[in-house]
C-alpha positions in Angstrom: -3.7 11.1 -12.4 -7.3 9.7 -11.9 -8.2 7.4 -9.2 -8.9 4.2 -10.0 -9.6 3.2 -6.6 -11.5 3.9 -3.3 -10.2 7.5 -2.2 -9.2 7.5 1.3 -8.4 7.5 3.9 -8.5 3.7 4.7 -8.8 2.6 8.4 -9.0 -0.7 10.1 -12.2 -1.5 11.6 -14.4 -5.1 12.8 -17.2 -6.0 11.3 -19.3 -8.5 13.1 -20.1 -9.9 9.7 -16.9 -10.5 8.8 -14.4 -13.3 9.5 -11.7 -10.4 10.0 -10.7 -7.2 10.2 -12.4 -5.0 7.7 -10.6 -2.0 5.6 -13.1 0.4 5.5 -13.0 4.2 3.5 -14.5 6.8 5.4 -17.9 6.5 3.7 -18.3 3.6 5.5 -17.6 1.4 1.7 -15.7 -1.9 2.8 -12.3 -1.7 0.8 -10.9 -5.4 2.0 -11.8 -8.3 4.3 -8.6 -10.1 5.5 -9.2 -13.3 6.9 -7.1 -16.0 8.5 -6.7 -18.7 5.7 -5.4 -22.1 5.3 -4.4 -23.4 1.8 -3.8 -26.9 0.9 -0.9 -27.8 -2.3 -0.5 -31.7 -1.9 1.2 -31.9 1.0 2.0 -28.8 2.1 -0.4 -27.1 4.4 0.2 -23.2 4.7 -1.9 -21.2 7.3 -2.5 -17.6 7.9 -3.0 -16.4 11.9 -5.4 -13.9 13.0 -2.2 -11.9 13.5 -1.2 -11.7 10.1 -5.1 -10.7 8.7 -5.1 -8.4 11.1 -1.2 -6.7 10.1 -2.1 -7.0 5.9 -5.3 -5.0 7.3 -3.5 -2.5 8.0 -0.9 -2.9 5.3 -3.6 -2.3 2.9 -5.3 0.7 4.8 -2.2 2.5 4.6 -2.6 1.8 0.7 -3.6 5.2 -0.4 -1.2 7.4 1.9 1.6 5.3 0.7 0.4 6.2 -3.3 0.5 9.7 -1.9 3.8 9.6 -1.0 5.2 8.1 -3.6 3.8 10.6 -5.2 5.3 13.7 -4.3 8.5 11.9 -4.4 8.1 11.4 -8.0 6.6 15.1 -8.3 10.0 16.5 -6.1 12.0 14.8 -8.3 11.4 17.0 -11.4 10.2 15.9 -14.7 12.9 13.1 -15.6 14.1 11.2 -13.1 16.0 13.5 -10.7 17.1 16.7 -9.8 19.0 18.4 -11.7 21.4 20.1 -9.4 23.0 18.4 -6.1 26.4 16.5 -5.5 26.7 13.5 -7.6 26.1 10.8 -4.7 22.8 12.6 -4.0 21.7 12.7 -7.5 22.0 9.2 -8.0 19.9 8.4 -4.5 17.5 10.2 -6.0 16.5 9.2 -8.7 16.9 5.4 -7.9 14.1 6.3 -5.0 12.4 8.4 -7.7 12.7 5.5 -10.0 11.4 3.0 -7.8 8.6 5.5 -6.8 7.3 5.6 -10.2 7.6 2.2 -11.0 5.6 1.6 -7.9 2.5 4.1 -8.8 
């Protein structure tokens, strides 16, 4: 499979630019900026903290390790959707985490 995104790994950092924290690759290439934010629908106000930038900052760095493991689940799991020996409970565990894995990639 071919990258289509920034390889990692993705870490948090602050940029003194930036109105929050950064995701940054380790060539120094900015991946995100996640910002507190406030959004106005009529009359409903929603607002971000500084606390949740800074959490989907790091929800996003771990990005490309998550991809990774997905896929090796989806590697482990053999060419269909499972593996093709193990007790019947197991099997179908499998490859409803293998299935979601792939759907997820």
């Amino acid at each position: 499979m071919v990258s289509k995104f920034t390889p990692g790994p993705w870490f948090v950092t602050t940029d003194v630019t930036a109105t929050g924290p950064v995701v940054q690759a380790a060539d120094g290439a900015h991946v995100a900026v996640c910002a507190p934010v406030t959004i106005y629908a009529g009359n409903v106000c929603v607002q971000t903290t500084q606390e949740h930038a800074a959490n989907n900052a790091l929800l996003i760095a771990a990005a490309p390790d998550l991809l990774a493991a997905l896929q090796a689940i989806v590697e482990e799991a053999g060419p269909q959707y499972g593996f093709a020996e193990a007790d019947g409970a197991v099997i179908g565990t499998i490859n409803r985490l293998s299935y979601l894995a792939r759907a997820a990639i």
